[in-house]
C-alpha positions, -999 to +999 in steps of 0.1 A: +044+138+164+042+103+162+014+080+175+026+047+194+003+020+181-009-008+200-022-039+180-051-058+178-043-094+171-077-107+175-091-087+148-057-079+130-059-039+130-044-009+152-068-008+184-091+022+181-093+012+142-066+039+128-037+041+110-010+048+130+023+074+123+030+111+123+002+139+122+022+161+095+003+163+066+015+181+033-007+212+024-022+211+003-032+173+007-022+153-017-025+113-011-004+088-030-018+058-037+005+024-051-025-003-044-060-006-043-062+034-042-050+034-080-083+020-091-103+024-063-101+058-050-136+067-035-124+101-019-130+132-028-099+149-051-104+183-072-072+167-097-045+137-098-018+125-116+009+096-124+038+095-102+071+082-090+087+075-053+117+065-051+136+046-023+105+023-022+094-010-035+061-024-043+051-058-030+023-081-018+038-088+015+008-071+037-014-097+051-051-085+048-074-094+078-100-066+073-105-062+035-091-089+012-095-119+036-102-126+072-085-133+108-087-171+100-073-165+067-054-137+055-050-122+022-022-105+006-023-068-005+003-041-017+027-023+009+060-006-001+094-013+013+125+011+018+154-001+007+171+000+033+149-029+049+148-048+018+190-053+020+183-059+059+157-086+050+182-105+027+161-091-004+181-075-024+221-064-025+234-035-015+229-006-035+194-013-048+175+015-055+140+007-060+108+029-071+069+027-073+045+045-097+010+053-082-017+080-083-015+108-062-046+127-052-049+163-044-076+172-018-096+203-014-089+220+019-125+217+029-122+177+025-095+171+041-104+161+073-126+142+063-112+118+041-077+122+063-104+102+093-116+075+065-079+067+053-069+061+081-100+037+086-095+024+055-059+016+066-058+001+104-046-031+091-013-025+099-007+009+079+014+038+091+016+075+075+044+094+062+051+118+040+069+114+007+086+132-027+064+120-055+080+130-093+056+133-120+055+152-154+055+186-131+078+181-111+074+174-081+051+174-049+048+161-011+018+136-008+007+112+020+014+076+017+001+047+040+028+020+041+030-013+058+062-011+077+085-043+079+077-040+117+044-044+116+024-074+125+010-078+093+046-072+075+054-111+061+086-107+040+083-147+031+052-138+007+079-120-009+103-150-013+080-174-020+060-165-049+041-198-054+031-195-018+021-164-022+001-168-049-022-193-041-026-176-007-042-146-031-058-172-056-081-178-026-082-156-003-116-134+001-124-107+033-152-080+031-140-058+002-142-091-023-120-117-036-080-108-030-074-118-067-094-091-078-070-065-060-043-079-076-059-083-117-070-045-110-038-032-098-022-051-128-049-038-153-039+000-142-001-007-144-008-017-178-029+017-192-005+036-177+027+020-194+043+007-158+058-028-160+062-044-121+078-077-123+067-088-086+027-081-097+034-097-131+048-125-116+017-131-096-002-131-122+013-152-137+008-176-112-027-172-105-038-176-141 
């Protein structure tokens, strides 16, 4: 079943600080991660692996209130877009099948509920569950993924028009988990070891050197 969420402008999370979304889980858990939880995991997992969704896009379009910058000024992090919303948006053409290579993370039973109730902590800014098909060298597997919906008050699909803008908006940007820019070198320094080129982080990059 599916939790209605009700937002929190003032602070820029879900009230009650939680994801929001469905209470289906995969068993066993497994958690794919496409941003921060690449390189910065700090849950318990008994194995992982390299993986692929498809149908999904990565992009710094996720204004960051809680982690990466502040209420007064937001930072951008990573969300992934279906897409479908993408050719709704304007953002690409019809037809466009996009993917996104992450980490997914598979949980001992006895964990679970734990780090299920500090995801979705970790996550309030804006982030719903679902489940989703990840591919890897395998096969494949079901796996948990927290994604900024385009409908979501933190959703801004101009950071993914205007580059430059959005750029300089992570160039400076700084909220209680450290500078933004640091999310975005990291996430680009794990694309790299793992052989992924992403021409939206790469561009970024580019901009904020």
């Amino acid at each position: 079943m599916s939790t209605a969420p009700v937002w929190d402008a003032k602070n820029g999370v879900y009230v009650g600080n939680r994801a929001a979304g469905s209470d289906d889980v995969p068993s066993p858990l497994w958690i794919f991660g496409y941003g921060s939880l690449c390189w910065k995991t700090e849950f318990p997992h008994v194995e992982k692996c390299t993986g692929r969704v498809r149908g999904l896009t990565r992009y710094f379009a996720q204004r960051s209130q809680d982690h990466r910058g502040t209420p007064a000024a937001p930072g951008l992090v990573a969300t992934v877009v279906r897409d479908e919303d993408l050719v709704k948006l304007a953002l690409q053409d019809e037809g466009y099948t996009g993917s996104c290579v992450g980490t997914a993370y598979r949980v001992a039973d006895a964990d679970a509920r734990q780090v299920l109730d500090d995801l979705d902590f970790r996550e309030k800014g804006g982030y719903t569950r679902e489940v989703v098909s990840v591919v890897h060298a395998g096969g494949t597997l079901d796996a948990l993924l927290y994604r900024g919906t385009v409908d979501n008050p933190n959703f801004d699909a101009s950071a993914i028009k205007d580059l430059d803008a959005a750029a300089l908006t992570i160039k400076d940007a700084v909220g209680p988990s450290g500078p933004n820019r640091d999310y975005l070198l990291n996430l680009a320094t794990w694309l790299s070891e793992v052989g992924e080129e992403d021409a939206h982080v790469a561009a970024l990059v580019d901009r904020i050197s």
